[in-house]
C-alpha positions, 0 to 999 in steps of 0.5 A: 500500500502506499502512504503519502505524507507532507508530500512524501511518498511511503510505499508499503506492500499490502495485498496487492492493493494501492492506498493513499493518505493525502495528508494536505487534505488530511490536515485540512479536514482534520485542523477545520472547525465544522460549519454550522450546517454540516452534520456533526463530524466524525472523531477522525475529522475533528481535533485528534490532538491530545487535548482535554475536551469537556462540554459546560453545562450550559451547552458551551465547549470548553477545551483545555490545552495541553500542558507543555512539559517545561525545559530540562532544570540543570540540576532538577528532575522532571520526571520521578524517573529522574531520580532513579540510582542505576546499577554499578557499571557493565562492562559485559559484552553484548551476545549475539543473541539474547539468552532467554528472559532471566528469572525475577531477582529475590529481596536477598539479590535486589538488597545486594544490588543496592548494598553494591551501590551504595558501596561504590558510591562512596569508593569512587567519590561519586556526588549523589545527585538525588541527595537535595530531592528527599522533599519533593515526594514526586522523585521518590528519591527513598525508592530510587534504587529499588526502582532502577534496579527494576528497570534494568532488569525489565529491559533485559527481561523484555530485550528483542533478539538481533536479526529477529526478522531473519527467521524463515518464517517471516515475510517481513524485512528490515527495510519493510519495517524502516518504512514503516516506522518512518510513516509512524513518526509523521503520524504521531507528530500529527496526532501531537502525541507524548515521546513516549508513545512513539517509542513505546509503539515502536518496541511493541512492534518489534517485541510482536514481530519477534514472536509471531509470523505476520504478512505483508498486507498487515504489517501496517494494521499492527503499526497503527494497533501498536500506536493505538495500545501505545497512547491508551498507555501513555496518553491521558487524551489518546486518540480514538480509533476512528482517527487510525481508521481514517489515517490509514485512509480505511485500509482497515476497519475498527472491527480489525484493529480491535482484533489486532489489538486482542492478539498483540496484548494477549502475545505480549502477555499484556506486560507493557512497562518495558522502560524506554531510552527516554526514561534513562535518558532523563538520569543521564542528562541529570548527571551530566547536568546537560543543558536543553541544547544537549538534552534535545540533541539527544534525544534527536540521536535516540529518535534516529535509532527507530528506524534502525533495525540493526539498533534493536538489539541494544537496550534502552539505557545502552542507547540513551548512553550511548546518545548524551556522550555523543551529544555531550563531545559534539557539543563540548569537545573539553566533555569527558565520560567521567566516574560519574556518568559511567557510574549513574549510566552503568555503562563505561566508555569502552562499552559505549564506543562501537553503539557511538560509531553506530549513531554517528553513521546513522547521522552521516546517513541521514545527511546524505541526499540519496537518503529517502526515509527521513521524517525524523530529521524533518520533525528536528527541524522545526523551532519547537525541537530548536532546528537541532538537526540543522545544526553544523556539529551534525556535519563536522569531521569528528562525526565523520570520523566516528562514522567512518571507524563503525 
């Protein structure tokens, strides 16, 4: 099927049959107030934002915006995540295949861990960065071990195996699922849905196809299923089905996508907190003390590795290491991976430098001109992101260099 988007061709294989998406006349139907003599518009032609939408009592709409999430505090943690205190540093290489998911840790092991911790804290001198956080209840600094300990070991726990699709049982390629991912993150920037959701979506996608034979014709109804699951998890407005109905422009039904979406909550065995690179990203940038330029370059870096399918076999926290030490040397050469971030990141500098190359090629990729697939470097275009895909340091001979050594 064929998808188009901001006028943007996105070609996805599907029965045998031709869909379009017009995206100009999409936004045109979709951003329209409804006029007076027309028939109340169906969810999909209406604000699929993720607004509140209440009605007075006296028959007067009132919409509530959304609340902006505020920028990245130097030295302050937006989020209860924040706060979390990581396991001491892994310098384990990665195996080729996962092993099977690990057995949960017992109170004695989780006590051990976090004695580990403390240990080593005070041997390598480390600043506590969660120590003036003990007033705010919201950063549950007292839990903050207990949690990233939990965390670490969900991400493993739930880990995707390299070259999942390479099974002889499987239509699906890894250039299938570049396509559409890409179509994915147009969707979810016109949908004004949370990061979040985007890489949640995207992990549910790649633990199902990890697990189950799907065909061609509907690799796109388990995209928008998972996207659907995604923001009913992590939205407080989550869009209705009507509107991945109508994104889709009826390549499905409702009656399809609720089916899809019973079998991919019942594969996934309904578990869906796998952390996710944002969440170690938020820590990291704590430690580090980053500022918004560094944050958002980041998290850019993280968002490139979406469409990578060569890049789902590293977890979370691997990935959001790997992004702030690049944007950290990318945006202050005089930066060093010190103690401290090796300690809070659990990952030491040798450990990190082949995903490094592996990002810096990515980058050098998406700067190319024959570089088809590029709805994330045109979302990081945009002021609200502050045009940091634009910027010089993505096109400097350090970055080449590192691409060059992958």
């Amino acid at each position: 099927m064929a998808l188009r988007t901001n006028n943007a061709n996105v070609n996805l294989y599907g029965g045998g049959k031709l869909f379009s998406v017009n995206n100009e006349n999409a936004s045109a139907r979709l951003g329209a107030k409804s006029m007076a003599a027309k028939p109340a518009q169906r969810a999909a032609l209406g604000n699929i934002s993720n607004v509140a939408r209440t009605t007075h009592a006296a028959g007067k709409k009132v919409v509530k915006k959304d609340t902006k999430p505020k920028a990245l505090a130097k030295s302050k943690a937006t989020t209860s995540l924040q706060s979390v205190v990581n396991l001491p540093v892994d310098n384990r290489p990665k195996d080729v295949c996962r092993s099977p998911s690990p057995e949960p840790m017992d109170a004695m092991e989780v006590d051990s861990a976090i004695e580990a911790f403390s240990q080593q804290l005070v041997a390598l001198q480390v600043e506590d960065i969660d120590r003036e956080d003990g007033d705010n209840p919201q950063l549950c600094s007292e839990y903050a071990k207990e949690i990233y300990i939990y965390m670490r070991q969900l991400e493993r726990q739930f880990s995707v195996p390299e070259g999942y699709l390479d099974r002889d049982d499987t239509l699906i390629t890894g250039r299938m699922r570049l396509i559409l991912v890409d179509w994915l993150v147009q969707v979810h920037l016109r949908f004004h849905l949370l990061q979040e959701t985007l890489f949640l979506t995207v992990q549910l996608i790649d633990r199902f196809l990890a697990e189950h034979t799907v065909s061609k014709g509907k690799l796109q109804l388990v995209g928008v299923t998972a996207m659907f699951v995604a923001s009913k998890y992590e939205e407080m407005y989550p869009p209705e089905i009507n509107d991945f109905v109508y994104i889709t422009d009826n390549a499905y039904t409702k009656t399809q996508i609720r089916q899809m979406e019973v079998i991919m909550l019942k594969g996934l065995k309904f578990a869906l907190g796998k952390p996710l690179c944002l969440h170690f990203l938020r820590r990291n940038s704590k430690a580090a003390g980053v500022d918004a330029q560094k944050h958002t370059l980041a998290k850019y870096l993280m968002e490139l590795t979406l469409p990578e399918y060569d890049m789902v076999k590293y977890d979370p926290s691997e990935i959001a290491a790997a992004a702030i030490y690049l944007s950290m040397t990318l945006l202050d050469p005089d930066s060093r991976w010190c103690s401290k971030m090796a300690h809070y990141s659990m990952y030491s500098e040798e450990h990190l430098t082949p995903i490094i190359r592996k990002l810096a090629k990515i980058v050098c990729k998406e700067d190319s001109t024959s570089q088809k697939y590029s709805a994330v470097k045109t979302k990081y275009a945009s002021n609200k992101f502050m045009k940091i895909s634009t910027i010089p340091e993505l096109k400097s001979s350090l970055i080449k260099r590192l691409a060059e050594e992958s």
